[in-house]
C-alpha positions in Angstrom: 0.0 0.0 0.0 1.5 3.6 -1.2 0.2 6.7 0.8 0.7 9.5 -1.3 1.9 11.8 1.8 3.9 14.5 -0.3 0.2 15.6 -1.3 -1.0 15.8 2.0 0.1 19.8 2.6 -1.7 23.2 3.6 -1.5 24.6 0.6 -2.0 22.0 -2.8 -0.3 23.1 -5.7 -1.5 22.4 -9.1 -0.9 22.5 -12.4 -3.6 22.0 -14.7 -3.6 21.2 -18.0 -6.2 21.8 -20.4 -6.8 22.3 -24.6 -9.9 23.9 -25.2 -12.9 26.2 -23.5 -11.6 25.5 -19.8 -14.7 25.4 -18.4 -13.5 22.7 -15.8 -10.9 24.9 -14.9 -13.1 27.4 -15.0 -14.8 26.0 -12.0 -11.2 25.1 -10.1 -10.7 28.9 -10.1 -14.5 29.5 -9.3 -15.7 26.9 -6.7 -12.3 25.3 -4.9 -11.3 26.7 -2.1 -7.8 28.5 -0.7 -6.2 25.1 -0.2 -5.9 24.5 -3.8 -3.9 26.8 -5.2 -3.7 26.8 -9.1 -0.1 27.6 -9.5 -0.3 27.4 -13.3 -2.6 26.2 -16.9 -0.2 24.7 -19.3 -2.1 24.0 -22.6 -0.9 22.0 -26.0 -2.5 24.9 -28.3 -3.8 27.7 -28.1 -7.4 27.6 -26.7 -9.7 29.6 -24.7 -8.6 27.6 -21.6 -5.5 29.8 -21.8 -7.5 32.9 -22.0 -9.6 32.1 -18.7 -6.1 31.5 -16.7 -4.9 34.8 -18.0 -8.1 36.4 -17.2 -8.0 34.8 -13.3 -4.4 36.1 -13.7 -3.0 32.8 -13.4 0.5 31.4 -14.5 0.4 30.1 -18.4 2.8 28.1 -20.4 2.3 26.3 -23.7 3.8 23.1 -24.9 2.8 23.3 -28.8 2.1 20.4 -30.4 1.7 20.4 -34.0 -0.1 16.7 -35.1 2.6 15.6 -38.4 5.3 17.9 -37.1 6.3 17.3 -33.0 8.5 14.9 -32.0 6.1 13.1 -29.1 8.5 11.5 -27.4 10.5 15.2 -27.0 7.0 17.2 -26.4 6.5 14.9 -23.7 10.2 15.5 -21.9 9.5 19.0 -22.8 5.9 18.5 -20.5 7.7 16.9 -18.1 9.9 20.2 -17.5 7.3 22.6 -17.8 5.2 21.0 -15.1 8.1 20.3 -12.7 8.9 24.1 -13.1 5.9 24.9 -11.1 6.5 21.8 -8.4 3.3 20.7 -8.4 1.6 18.1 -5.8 -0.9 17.5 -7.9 -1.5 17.7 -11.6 -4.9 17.6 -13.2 -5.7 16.4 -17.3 -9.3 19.0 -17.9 -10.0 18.5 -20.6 -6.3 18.0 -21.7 -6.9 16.4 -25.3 -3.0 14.5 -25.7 -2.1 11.3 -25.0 0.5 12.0 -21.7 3.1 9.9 -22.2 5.9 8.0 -19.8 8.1 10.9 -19.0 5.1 12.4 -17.4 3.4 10.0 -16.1 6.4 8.1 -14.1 7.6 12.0 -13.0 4.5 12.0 -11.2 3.6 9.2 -10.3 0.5 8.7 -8.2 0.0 13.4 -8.8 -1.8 12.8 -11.8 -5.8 13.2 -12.0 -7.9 13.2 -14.8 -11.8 13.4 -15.6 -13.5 11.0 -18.0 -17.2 11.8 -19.1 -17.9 7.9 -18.5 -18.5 5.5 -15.3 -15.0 3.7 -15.9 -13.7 1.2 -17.0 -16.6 1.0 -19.4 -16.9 3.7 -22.6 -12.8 4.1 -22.2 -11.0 6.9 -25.0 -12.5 10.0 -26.5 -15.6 9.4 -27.6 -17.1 7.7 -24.3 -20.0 9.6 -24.6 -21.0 8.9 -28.0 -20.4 5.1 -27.6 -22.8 5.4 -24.2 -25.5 7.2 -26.1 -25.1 4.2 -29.2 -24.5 1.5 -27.1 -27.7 2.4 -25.2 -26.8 2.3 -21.8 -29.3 3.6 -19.4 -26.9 4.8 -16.9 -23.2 6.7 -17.1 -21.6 9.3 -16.0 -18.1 10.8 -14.7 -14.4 9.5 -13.4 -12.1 11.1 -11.7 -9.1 8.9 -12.0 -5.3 8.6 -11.2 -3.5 8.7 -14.9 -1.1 5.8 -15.3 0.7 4.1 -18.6 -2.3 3.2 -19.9 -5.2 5.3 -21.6 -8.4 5.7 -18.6 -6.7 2.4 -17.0 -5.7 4.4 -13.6 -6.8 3.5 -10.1 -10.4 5.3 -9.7 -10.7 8.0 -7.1 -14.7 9.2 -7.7 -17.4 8.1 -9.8 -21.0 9.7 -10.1 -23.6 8.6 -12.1 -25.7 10.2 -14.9 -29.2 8.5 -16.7 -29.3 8.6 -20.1 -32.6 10.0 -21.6 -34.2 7.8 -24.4 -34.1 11.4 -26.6 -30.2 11.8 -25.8 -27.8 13.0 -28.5 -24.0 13.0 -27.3 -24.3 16.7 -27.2 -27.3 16.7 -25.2 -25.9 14.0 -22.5 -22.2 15.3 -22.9 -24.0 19.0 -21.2 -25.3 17.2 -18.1 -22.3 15.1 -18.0 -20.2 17.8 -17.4 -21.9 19.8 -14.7 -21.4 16.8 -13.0 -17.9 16.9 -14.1 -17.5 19.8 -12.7 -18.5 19.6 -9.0 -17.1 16.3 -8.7 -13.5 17.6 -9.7 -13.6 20.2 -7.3 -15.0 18.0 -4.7 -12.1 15.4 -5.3 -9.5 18.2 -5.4 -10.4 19.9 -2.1 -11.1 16.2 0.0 -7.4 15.3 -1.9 -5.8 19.1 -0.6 -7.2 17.8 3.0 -6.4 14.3 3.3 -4.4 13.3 0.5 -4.4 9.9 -1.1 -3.8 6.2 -0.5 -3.1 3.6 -3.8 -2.7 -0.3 -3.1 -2.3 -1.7 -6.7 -6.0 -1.1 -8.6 -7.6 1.1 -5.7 -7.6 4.4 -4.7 -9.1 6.8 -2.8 -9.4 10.2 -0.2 -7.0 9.0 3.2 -9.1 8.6 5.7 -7.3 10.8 9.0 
């Protein structure tokens, strides 16, 4: 059993990571409170997300990556620094739309959460809510996860559940989807800032005081 104690501080720094309209950062910087600290938004384009942490008058930095031209494995070293600039406890993938690879991931280990618009493991990848709404399910949702080697294969931290509607498109369910998204991130983040986090092998969760 690891207990992720470097988390467990007065002050959580993150970095968050994001490529488009940042609206789950957007409720980081509206709803989480002083004990996590958004030390910087690092994006892979440019993207509103960037505009939103400039407007909050947050720390930016971008690690470009041009689909046909970058050099993964190098954009991901180059990741790799940019985060660890900012020592982070905690990194969050919002809507972060790349593939994080090794370099990343094994730098830090156990830091890294992301949100999937899907009760994991089912619906895994990046259209999980299109393959709920033509699978049929009756039931989905979102995943707060730890990030590991593998794509939306990490230990789960928080899962809450959405119904599908008979008349759901994947816009229509992706909407309500992500308000629920939303408050479960921040939820997760502030109970992580307070407690920290425990991992034995496939489980994870809040460590209990």
């Amino acid at each position: 059993m690891t207990k992720n104690s470097e988390i467990e501080t007065e002050t959580m720094r993150v970095v968050m990571l994001a490529s488009g309209q940042g609206t789950l950062l957007q409720s980081v910087i509206d709803m989480a409170p002083e004990s996590v600290q958004i030390v910087a938004v690092g994006t892979d384009r440019q993207c509103s997300a960037l505009e939103r942490a400039e407007a909050a008058g947050l720390e930016t930095f971008l690690v470009e990556y041009c689909p046909g031209q970058t050099d993964r494995a190098q954009w991901n070293r180059d990741l790799a620094e940019a985060i660890a600039a900012f020592e982070p406890d905690v990194v969050v993938s919002a809507g972060f739309m790349r593939i994080i690879g090794a370099d990343v991931v094994e730098r830090f280990a156990g830091r890294i959460i992301n949100t999937h618009p899907a009760l994991l493991p089912t619906f895994p990848g990046a259209h999980a809510v299109e393959d709920a709404v033509n699978y049929g399910v009756r039931v989905t949702g979102s995943t707060v996860h730890i990030v590991d080697s593998g794509v939306d294969t990490g230990p789960i931290l928080a899962q809450k559940a959405v119904a599908v509607e008979l008349d759901d498109t994947p816009e229509s369910l992706h909407e309500r989807i992500k308000t629920v998204e939303r408050q479960l991130l921040v939820d997760v983040l502030t109970q992580v800032a307070a407690h920290g986090i425990t991992i034995d092998g496939r489980k994870a969760w809040i460590t209990q005081s």
